[in-house]
KOLPAMI-22006 format. One record per residue: residue number from 1; x, y, z of N, C-alpha, C, CB in turn. Coordinates in Angstrom, 1 decimal. Glycine has a CB too. Layout:
R    k    n.px    n.py    n.pz   ca.px   ca.py   ca.pz    c.px    c.py    c.pz   cb.px   cb.py   cb.pz
R  NUM       X       Y       Z       X       Y       Z       X       Y       Z       X       Y       Z
...
***
This chain:
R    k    n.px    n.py    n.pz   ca.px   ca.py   ca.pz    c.px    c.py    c.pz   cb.px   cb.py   cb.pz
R    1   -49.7   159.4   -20.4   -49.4   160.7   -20.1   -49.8   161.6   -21.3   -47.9   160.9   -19.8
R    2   -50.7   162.9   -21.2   -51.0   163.5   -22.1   -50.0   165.3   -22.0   -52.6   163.3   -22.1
R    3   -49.9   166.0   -23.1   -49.6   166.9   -23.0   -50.4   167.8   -22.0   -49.4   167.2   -24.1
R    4   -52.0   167.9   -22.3   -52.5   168.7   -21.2   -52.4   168.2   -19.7   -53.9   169.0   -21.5
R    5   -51.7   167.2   -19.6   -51.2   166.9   -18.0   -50.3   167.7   -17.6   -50.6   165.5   -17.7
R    6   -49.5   167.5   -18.5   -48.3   168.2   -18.1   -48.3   169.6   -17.8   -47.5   168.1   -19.0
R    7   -49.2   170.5   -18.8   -49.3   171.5   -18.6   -50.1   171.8   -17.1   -49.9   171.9   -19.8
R    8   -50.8   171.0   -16.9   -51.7   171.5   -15.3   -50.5   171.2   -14.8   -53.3   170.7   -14.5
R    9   -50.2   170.0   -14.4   -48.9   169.3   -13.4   -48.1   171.0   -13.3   -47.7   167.7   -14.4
R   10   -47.1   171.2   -14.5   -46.4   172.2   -14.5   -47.0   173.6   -13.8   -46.1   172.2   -15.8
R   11   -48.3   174.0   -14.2   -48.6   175.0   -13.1   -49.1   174.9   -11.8   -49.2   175.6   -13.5
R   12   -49.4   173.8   -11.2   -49.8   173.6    -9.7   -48.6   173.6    -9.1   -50.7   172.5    -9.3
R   13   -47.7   173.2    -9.9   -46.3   173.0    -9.1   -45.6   174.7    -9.2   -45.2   171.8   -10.1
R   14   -45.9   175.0   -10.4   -45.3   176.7    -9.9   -46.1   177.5    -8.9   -45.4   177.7   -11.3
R   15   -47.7   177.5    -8.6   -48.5   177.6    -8.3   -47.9   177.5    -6.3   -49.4   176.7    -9.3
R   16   -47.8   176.1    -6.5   -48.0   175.2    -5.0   -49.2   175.4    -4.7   -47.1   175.7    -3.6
R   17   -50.5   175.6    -5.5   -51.8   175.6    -5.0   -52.8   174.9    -6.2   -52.1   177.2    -4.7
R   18   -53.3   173.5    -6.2   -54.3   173.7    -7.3   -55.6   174.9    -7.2   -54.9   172.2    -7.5
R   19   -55.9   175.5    -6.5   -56.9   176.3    -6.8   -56.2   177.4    -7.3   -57.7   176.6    -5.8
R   20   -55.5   178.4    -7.3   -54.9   179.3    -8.3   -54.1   178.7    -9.7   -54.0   180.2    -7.4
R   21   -53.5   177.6    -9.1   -53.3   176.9   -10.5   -54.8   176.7   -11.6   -52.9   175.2   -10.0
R   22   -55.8   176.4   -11.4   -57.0   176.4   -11.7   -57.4   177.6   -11.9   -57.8   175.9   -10.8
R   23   -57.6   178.6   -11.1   -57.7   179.9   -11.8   -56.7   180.4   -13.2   -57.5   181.0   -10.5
R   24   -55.3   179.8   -13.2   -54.7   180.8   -14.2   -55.3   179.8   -15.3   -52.7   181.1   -14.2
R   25   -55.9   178.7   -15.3   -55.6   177.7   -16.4   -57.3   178.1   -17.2   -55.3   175.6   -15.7
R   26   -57.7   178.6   -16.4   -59.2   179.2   -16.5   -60.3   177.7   -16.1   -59.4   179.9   -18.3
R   27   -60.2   177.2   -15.2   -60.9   175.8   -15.3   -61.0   175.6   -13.4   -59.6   174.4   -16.5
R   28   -62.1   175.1   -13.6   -62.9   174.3   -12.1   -61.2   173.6   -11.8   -64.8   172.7   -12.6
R   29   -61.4   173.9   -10.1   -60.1   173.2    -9.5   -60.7   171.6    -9.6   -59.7   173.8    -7.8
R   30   -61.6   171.1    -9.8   -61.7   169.6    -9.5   -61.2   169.0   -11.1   -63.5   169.1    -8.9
R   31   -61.1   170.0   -12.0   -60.6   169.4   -13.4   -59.0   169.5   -13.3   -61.2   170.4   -14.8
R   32   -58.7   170.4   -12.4   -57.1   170.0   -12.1   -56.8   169.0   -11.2   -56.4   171.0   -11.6
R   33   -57.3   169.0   -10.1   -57.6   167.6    -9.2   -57.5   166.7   -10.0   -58.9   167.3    -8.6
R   34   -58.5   166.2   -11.2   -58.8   165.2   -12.1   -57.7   164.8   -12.7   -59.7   165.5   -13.0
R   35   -57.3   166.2   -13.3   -55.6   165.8   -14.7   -54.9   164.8   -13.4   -53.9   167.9   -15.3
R   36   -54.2   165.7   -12.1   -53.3   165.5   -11.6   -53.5   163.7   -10.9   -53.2   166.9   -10.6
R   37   -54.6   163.5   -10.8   -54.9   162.0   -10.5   -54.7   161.4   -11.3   -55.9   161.4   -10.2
R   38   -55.2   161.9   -12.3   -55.1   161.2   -13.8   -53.3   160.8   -14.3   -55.9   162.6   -15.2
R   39   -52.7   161.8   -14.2   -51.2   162.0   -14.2   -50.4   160.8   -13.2   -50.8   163.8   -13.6
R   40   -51.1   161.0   -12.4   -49.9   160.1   -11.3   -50.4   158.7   -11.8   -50.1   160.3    -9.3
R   41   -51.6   158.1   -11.8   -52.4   157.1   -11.9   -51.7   156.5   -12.9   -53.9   157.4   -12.1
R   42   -51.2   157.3   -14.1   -50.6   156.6   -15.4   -48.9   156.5   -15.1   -50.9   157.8   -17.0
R   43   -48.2   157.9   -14.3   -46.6   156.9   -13.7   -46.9   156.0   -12.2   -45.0   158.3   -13.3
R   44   -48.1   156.2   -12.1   -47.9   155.3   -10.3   -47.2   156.2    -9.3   -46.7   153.8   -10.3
R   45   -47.1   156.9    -9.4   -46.8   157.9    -8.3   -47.1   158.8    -8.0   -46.0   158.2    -8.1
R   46   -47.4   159.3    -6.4   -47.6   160.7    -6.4   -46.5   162.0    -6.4   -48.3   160.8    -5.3
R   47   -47.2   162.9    -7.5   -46.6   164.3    -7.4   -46.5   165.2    -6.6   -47.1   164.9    -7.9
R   48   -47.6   165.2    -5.7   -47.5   166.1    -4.8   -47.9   165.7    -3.2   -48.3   167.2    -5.3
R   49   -47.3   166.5    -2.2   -47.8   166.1    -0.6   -48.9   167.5    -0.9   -46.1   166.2     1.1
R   50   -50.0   166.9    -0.4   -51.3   167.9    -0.2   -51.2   168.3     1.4   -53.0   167.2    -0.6
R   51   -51.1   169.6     1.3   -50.8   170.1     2.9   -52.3   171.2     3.4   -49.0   171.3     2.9
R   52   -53.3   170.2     2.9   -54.4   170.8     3.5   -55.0   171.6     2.0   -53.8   171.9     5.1
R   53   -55.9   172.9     2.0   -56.4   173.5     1.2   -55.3   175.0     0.7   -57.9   173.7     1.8
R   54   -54.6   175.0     1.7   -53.4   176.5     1.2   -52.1   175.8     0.7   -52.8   177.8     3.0
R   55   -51.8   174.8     0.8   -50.5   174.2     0.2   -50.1   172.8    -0.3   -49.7   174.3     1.1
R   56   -49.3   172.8    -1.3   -49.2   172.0    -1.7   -47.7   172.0    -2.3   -50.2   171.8    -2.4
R   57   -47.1   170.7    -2.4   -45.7   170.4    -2.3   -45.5   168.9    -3.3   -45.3   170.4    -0.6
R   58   -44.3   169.8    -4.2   -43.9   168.4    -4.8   -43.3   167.6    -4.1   -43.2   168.5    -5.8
R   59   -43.3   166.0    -4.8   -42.8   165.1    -3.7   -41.3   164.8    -4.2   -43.8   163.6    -3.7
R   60   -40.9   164.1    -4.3   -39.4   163.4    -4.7   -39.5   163.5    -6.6   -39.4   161.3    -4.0
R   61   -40.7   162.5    -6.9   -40.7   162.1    -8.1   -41.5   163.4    -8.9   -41.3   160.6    -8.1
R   62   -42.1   164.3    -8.2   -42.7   165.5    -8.5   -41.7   166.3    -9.1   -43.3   166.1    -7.3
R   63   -40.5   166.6    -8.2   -39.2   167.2    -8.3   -38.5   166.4    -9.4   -38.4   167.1    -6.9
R   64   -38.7   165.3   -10.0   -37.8   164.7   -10.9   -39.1   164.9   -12.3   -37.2   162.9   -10.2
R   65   -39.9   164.8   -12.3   -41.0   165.3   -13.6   -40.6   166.6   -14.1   -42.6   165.4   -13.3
R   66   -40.7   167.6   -13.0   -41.1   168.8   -13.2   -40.3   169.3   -14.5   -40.9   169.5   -11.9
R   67   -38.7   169.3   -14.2   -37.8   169.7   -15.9   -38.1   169.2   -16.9   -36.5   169.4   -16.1
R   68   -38.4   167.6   -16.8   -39.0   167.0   -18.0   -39.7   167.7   -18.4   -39.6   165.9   -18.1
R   69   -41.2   167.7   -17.5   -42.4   168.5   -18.0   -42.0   169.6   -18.9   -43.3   169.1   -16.8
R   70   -41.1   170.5   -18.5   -40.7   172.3   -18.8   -40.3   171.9   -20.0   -39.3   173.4   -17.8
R   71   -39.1   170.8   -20.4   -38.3   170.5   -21.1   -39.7   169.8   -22.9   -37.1   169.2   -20.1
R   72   -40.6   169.1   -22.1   -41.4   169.0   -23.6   -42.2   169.8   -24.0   -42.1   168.1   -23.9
R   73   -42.6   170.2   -22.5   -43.5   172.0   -23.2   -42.9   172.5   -23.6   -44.1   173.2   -22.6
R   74   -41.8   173.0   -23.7   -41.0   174.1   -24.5   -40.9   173.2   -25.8   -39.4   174.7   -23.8
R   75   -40.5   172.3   -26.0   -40.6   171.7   -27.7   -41.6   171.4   -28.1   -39.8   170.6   -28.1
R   76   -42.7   171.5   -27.4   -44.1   171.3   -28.2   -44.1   172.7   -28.8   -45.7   170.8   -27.2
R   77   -44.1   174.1   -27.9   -44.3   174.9   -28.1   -43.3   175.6   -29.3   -44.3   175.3   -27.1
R   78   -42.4   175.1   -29.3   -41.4   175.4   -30.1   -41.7   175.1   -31.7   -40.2   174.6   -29.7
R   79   -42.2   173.9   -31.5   -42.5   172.9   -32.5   -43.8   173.8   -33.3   -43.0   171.3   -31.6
R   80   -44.8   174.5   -32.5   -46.0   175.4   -32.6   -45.7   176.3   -33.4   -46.6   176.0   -31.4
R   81   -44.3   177.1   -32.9   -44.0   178.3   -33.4   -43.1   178.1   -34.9   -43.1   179.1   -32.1
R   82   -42.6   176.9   -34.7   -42.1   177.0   -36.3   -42.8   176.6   -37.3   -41.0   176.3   -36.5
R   83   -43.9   175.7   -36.8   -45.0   175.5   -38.1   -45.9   176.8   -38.5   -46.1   174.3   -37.6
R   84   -46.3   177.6   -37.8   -47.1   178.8   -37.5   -45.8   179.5   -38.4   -47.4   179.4   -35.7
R   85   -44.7   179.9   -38.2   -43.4   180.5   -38.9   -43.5   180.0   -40.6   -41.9   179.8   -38.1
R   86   -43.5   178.8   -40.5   -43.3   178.0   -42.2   -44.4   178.7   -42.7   -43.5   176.1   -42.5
R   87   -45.5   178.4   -42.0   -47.0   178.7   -42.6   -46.9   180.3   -43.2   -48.3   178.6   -41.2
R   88   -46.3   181.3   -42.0   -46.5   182.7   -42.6   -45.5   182.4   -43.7   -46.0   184.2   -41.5
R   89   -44.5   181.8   -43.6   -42.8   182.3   -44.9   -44.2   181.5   -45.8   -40.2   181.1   -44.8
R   90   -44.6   180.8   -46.0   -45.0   180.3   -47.2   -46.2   181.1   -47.9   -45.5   178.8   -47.0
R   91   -47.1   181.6   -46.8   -48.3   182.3   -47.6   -47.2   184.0   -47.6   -50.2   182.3   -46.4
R   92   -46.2   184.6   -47.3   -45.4   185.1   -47.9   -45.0   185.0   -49.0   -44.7   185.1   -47.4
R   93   -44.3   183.8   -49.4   -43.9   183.5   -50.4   -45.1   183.4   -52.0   -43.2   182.2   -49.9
R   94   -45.7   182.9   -51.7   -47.5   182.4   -52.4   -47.5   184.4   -52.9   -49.4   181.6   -50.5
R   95   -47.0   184.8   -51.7   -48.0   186.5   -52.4   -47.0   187.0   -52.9   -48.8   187.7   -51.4
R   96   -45.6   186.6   -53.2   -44.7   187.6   -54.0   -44.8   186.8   -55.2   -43.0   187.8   -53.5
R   97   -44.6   185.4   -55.4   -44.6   184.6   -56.6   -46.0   185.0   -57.6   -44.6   183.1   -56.1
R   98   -47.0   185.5   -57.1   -48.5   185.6   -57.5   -48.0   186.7   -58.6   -49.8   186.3   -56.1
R   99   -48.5   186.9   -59.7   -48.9   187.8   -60.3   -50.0   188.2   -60.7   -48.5   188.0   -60.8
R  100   -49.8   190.0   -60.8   -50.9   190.9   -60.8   -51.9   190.5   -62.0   -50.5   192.3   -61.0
R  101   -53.0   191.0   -61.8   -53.9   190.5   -62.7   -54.0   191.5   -64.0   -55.3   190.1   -62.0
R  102   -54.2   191.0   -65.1   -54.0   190.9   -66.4   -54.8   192.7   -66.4   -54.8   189.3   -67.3
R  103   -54.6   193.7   -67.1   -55.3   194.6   -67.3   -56.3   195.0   -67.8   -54.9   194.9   -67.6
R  104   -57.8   195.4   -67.4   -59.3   195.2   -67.7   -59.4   194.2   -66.7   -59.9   194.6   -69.5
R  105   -59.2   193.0   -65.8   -59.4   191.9   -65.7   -60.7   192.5   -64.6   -58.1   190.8   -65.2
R  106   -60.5   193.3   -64.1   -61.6   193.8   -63.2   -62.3   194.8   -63.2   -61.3   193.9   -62.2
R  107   -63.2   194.1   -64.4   -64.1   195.4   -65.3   -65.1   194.9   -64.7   -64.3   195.7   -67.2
R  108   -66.2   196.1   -64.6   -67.5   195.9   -63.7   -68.5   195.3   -64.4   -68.1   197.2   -63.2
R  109   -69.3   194.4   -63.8   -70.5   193.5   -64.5   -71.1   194.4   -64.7   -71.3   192.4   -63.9
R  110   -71.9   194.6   -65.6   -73.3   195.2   -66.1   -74.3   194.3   -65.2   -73.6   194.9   -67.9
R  111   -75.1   195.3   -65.0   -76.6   194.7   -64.6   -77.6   194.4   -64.8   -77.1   194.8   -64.2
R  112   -78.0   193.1   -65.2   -79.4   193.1   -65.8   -80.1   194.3   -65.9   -80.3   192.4   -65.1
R  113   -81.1   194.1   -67.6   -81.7   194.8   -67.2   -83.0   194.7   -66.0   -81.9   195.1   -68.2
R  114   -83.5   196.0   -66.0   -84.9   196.3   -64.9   -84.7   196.0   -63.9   -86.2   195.7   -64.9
R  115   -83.1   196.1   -62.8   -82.9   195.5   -61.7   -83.1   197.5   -61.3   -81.3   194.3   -61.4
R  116   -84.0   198.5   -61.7   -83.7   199.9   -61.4   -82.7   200.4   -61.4   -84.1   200.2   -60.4
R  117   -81.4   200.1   -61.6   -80.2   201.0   -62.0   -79.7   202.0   -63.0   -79.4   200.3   -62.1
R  118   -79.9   202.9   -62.8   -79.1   204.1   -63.8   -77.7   204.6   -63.9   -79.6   205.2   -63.6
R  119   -77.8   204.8   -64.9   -76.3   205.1   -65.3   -76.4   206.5   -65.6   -75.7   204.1   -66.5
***
């Protein structure tokens, strides 16, 4: 079971359509087709009753994934947002601790001579 399973799984099921599921995910419906085989193929079961090309319906065990699914996406995501968080407090921190640089430190190079410059 991979995380980007879950993420398709989770929106065909909000969806009830893999082809607009596919449109929000930005990706060819047969690559959601693919996850979602791919998905069941690894618990052995199917997710969904396919009701033709306009519908689609979770099954039993569809209905018993689906919170899981919500439940680790939100702590992956979570997980995203606090490392992204540490990262800003730290390069925060990095630029108050820094001090300014020494006075003269950013005196202008001279230029060779005969590069045509006048002063």
């Amino acid at each position: 079971m991979e995380i980007h399973h879950l993420r398709v799984f989770r929106e065909v099921a909000r969806e009830a359509s893999f082809t607009r599921a596919a449109r929000n995910l930005h990706c060819a419906q047969s690559t959601v087709t693919e996850q979602i085989k791919s998905l069941e193929a690894s618990l052995g079961v199917e997710l969904f009753h396919r009701r033709g090309r306009r519908s689609t319906q979770l099954t039993d065990m569809g209905h018993l994934l689906l919170p899981l699914a919500e439940e680790i996406l939100d702590a992956v995501e979570a997980a995203g947002r606090e490392i992204r968080n540490a990262l800003v407090g730290r390069t925060k921190a990095a630029c108050r601790t820094a001090r300014p640089a020494p006075p003269g430190a950013a005196r202008l190079v001279p230029l060779p001579p005969g590069d045509g410059a006048r002063v």
